[in-house]
C-alpha positions as CSV (number, residue, x, y, z in Angstrom):
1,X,14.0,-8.3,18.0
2,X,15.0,-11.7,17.7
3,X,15.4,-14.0,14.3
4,X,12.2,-15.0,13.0
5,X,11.0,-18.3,12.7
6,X,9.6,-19.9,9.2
7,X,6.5,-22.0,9.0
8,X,3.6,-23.0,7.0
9,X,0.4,-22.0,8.5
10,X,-3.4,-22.3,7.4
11,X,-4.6,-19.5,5.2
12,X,-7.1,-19.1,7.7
13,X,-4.8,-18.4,10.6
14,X,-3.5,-15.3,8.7
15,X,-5.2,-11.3,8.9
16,X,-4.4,-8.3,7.0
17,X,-2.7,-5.6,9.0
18,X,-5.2,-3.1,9.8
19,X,-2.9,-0.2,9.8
20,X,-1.6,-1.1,6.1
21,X,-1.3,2.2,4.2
22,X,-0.8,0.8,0.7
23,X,-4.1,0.3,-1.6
24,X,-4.2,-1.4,-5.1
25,X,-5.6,-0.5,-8.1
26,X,-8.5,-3.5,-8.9
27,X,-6.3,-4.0,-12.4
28,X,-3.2,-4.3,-10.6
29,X,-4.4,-6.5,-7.9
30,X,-6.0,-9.2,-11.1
31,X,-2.5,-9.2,-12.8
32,X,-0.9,-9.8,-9.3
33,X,-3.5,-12.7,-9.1
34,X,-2.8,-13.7,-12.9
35,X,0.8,-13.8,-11.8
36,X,0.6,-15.7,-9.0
37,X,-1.4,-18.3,-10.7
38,X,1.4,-18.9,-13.3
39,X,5.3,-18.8,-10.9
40,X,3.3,-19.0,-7.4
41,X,3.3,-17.3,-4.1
42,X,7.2,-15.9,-4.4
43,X,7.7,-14.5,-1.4
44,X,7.2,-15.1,2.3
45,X,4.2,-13.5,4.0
46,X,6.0,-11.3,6.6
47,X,3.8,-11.6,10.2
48,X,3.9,-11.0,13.5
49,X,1.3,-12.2,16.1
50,X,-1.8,-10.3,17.2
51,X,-2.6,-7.9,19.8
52,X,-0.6,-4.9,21.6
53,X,1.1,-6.4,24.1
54,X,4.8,-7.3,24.4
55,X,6.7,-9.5,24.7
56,X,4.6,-11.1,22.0
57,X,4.2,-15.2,21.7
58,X,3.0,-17.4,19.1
59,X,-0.7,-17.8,19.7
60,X,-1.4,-19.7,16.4
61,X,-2.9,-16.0,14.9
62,X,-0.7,-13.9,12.5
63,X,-1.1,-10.5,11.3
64,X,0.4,-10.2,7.4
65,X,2.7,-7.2,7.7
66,X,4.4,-7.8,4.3
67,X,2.2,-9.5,1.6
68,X,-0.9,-8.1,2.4
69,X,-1.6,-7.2,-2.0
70,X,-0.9,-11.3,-2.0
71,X,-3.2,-12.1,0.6
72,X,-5.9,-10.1,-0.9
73,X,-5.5,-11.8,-4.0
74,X,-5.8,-15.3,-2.7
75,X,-8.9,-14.0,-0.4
76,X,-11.2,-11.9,-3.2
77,X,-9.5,-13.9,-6.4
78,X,-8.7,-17.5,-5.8
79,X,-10.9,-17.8,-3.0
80,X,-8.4,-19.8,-1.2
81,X,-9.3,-22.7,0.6
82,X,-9.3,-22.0,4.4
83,X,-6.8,-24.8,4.9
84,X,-4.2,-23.9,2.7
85,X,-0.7,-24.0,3.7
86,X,1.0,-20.8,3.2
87,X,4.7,-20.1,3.9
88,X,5.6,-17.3,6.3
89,X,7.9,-15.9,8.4
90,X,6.8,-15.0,11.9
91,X,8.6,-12.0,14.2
92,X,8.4,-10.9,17.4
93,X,8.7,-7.1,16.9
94,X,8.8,-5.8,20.6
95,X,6.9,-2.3,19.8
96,X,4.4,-0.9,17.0
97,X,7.6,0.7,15.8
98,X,9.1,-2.2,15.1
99,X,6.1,-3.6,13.2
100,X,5.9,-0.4,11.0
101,X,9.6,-1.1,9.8
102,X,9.1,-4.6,9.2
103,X,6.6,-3.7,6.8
104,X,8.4,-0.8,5.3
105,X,11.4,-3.2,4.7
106,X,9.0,-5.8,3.0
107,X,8.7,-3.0,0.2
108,X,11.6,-1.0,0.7
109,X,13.4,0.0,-2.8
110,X,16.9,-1.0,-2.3
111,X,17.5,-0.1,-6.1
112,X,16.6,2.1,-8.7
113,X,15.8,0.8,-12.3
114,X,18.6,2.6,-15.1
115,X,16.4,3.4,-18.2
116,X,19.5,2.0,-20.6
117,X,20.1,-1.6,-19.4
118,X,16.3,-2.2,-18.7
119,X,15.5,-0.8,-22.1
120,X,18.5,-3.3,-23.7
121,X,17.7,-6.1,-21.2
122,X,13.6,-5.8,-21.7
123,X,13.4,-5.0,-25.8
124,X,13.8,-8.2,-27.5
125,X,11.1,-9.7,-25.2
126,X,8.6,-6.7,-25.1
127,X,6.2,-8.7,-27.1
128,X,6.8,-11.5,-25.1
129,X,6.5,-9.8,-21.0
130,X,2.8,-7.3,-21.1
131,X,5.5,-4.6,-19.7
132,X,2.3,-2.3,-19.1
133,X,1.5,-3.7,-15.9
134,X,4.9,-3.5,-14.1
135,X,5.6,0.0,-12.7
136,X,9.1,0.6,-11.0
137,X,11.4,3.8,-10.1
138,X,13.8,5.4,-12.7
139,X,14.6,8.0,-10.3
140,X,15.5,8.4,-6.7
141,X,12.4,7.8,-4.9
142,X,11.2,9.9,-2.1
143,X,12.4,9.2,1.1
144,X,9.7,8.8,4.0
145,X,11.2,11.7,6.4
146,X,10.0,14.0,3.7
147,X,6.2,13.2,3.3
148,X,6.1,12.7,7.1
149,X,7.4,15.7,7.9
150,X,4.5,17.6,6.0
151,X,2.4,16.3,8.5
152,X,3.2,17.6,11.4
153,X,1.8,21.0,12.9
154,X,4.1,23.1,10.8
155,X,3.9,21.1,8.0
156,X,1.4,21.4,5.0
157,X,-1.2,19.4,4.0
158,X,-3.2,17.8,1.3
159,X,-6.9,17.8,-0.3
160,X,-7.4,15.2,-2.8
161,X,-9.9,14.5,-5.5
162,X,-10.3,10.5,-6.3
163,X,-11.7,9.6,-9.5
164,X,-13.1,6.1,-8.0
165,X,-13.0,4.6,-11.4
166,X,-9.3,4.1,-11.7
167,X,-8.2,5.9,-8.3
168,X,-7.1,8.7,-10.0
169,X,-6.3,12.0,-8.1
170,X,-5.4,15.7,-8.3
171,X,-3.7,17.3,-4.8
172,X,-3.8,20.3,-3.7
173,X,-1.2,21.3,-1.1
174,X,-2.4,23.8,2.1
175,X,0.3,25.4,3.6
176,X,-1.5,25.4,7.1
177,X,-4.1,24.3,9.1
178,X,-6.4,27.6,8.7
179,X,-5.3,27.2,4.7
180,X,-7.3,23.8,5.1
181,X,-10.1,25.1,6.8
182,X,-10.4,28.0,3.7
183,X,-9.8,25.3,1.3
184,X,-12.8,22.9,2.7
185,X,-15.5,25.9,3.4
186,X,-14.6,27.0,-0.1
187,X,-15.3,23.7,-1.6
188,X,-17.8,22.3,0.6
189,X,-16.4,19.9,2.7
190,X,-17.5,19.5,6.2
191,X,-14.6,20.1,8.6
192,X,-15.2,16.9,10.8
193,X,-14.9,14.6,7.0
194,X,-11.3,13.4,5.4
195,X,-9.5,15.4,3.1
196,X,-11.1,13.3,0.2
197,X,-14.2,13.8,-2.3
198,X,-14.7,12.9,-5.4
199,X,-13.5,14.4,-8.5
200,X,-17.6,14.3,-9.9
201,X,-18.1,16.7,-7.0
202,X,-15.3,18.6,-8.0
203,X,-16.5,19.3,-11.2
204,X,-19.5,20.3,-9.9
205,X,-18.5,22.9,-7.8
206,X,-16.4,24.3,-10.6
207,X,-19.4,24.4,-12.7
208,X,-21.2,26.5,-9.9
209,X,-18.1,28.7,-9.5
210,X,-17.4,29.5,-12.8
211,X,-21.3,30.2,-13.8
């Protein structure tokens, strides 16, 4: 893939990646905003142009790869402006692969956090900094080969109950496909849906069950 190219482009030349797995919590994405507002956008929107075929060229569209939280906030928050000039960098990624990484490296943890020299650094400015908001790693974080390998045909898999007021959930783990299909009958979940319901429904299955 060759280097990228940096530019200011038109807020309204920019897209969110379709594909982005990553979601935000609505109080997370109002203290991003609240952030932004006070030291700016501080970071390049990472992009790539449209469409699925390759070579790719510069067709005046980009799709936000890395910054897509950021872009939200300036769509749903600040209402930006369509003619805003934004600072990105645009790539040529010559397969989806390639765009998958770029995005992985946009929030790839290079670093872990050590609890003593964060609690030494942070403590005589936690009344100063509202610490609540920023959430980091003090351990090794998992690497992506595990929780991709639970997804293939031997791998197991995952029910989860949202709570939809703060995106909250409880997993359960199947072991197998027919484990799944147990799980869902016994709980009530067509077949055909995602492995998703609500944790009101939850409860009232259990109440059913245990009655």
């Amino acid at each position: 893939m060759k280097a990228p190219e940096f530019m200011q482009v038109e807020f309204r030349k920019l897209e969110p990646w379709n594909l982005n797995p990553r979601d935000i919590r609505t109080d997370a994405l109002h203290f991003l905003a609240e952030k932004m507002k006070e030291k700016g956008i501080f970071r390049n929107f990472v992009t790539w142009p449209p469409g699925d075929s390759y070579p790719q060229k510069d067709n005046g569209r980009y799709v936000v790869g890395g910054g897509n939280m950021r872009w939200l906030a300036l769509k749903e928050i600040f209402k930006c402006p369509p003619d805003t000039l934004l600072q990105i960098s645009l790539n040529f990624p010559k397969n989806k692969a390639e765009r998958i990484e770029l995005s992985l490296l946009d929030n790839y943890e290079a670093g872990i956090y050590l609890e003593q020299p964060t609690g030494e650094l942070l403590y005589p400015y936690k009344d100063k900094i509202d610490l609540s908001m920023y959430r980091f790693s003090f351990t090794n974080p998992t690497d992506l080969k595990t929780i991709v390998d639970g997804f293939g045909p031997d791998g197991h898999q995952d029910i989860e109950f949202v709570d939809k007021s703060d995106r909250h959930a409880i997993t359960i783990n199947c072991e197998s496909d027919e484990e799944m299909i147990e799980m869902k009958t016994l709980l009530g979940i067509e077949e055909s849906k995602k492995n998703s319901i609500d944790a009101s429904i939850l409860k009232e299955i259990l109440k059913k069950k245990c009655s």
